[in-house]
N, C-alpha and C positions, 0 to 999 in steps of 0.2 A: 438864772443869770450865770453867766461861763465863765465871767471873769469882772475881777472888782479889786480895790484897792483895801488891804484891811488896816491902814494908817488911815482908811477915813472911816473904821467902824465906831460906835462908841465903844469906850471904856465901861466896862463893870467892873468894878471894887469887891469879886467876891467875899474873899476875908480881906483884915485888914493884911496890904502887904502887898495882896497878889492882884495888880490890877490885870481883868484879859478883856480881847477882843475876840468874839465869838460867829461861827460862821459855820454853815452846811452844806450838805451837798443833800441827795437823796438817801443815801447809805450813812453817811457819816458825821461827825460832830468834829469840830477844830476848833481849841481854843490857843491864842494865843499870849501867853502870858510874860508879864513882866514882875518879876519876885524881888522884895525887900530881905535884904541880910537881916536872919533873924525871924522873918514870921515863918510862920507854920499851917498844915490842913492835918486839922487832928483825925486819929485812924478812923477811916471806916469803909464802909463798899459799896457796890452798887452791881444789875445784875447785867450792867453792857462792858466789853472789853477795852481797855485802856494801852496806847502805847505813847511814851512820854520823852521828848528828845529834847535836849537840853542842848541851848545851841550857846548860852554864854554865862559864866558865873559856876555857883557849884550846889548843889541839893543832896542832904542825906534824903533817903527814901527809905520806908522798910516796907516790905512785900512779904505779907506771909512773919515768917519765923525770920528772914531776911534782910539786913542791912547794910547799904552799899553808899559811897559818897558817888554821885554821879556827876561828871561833868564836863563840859564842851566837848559833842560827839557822841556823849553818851547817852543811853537807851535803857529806857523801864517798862518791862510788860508786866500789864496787871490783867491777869484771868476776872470775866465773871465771879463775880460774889466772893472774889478775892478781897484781904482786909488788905488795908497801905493807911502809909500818912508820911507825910514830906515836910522837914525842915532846911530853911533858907541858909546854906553856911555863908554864902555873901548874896551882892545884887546879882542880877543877871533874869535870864531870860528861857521861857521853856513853848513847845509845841506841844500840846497831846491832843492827840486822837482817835475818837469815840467811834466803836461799833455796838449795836445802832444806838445814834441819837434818843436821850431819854428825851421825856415830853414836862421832865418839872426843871429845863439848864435854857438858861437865857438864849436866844438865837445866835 
């Protein structure tokens, strides 16, 4: 499908906090997410690359040895089997996307 609405995907509650709506292409993973001030994805990694654009509100991120408050406009690249973990400094809203789509992250 080339094109579709993602206000009509469902909602997954991954942690508490971060609800997204998740969607593919062949190559790629897109989640879209809507983040609670205050929750958190505690560190960890995985072996596909990550870039994370924060399009309202504001995210500490740490990448690596790394800590940055990122927010509206702003951009996180996370390498392969690189460690992160992202805390919510208020509400707001994030894009990330995955190369390639693992096969254990909701559609």
């Amino acid at each position: 499908m080339a094109f579709f609405d993602t206000n009509a995907l469902e909602v997954w509650e991954r942690r508490p906090g971060w609800r997204g709506r998740f969607y593919r292409s062949e190559a790629m993973r897109f989640s879209h997410y809507a983040f609670s001030a205050g929750s958190w994805i505690q560190e960890h990694h995985h072996s596909n690359e990550g870039v994370g654009y924060v399009s309202a509100g504001e995210l500490e991120v740490t990448v690596g040895a790394e800590t940055h408050a990122v927010g509206p406009g702003g951009v996180a690249i996370v390498a392969p089997d690189q460690r992160h973990s992202v805390r919510a400094l208020s509400d707001g809203r994030a894009l990330i996307a995955s190369h390639p789509p693992r096969a254990d992250e909701p559609r």
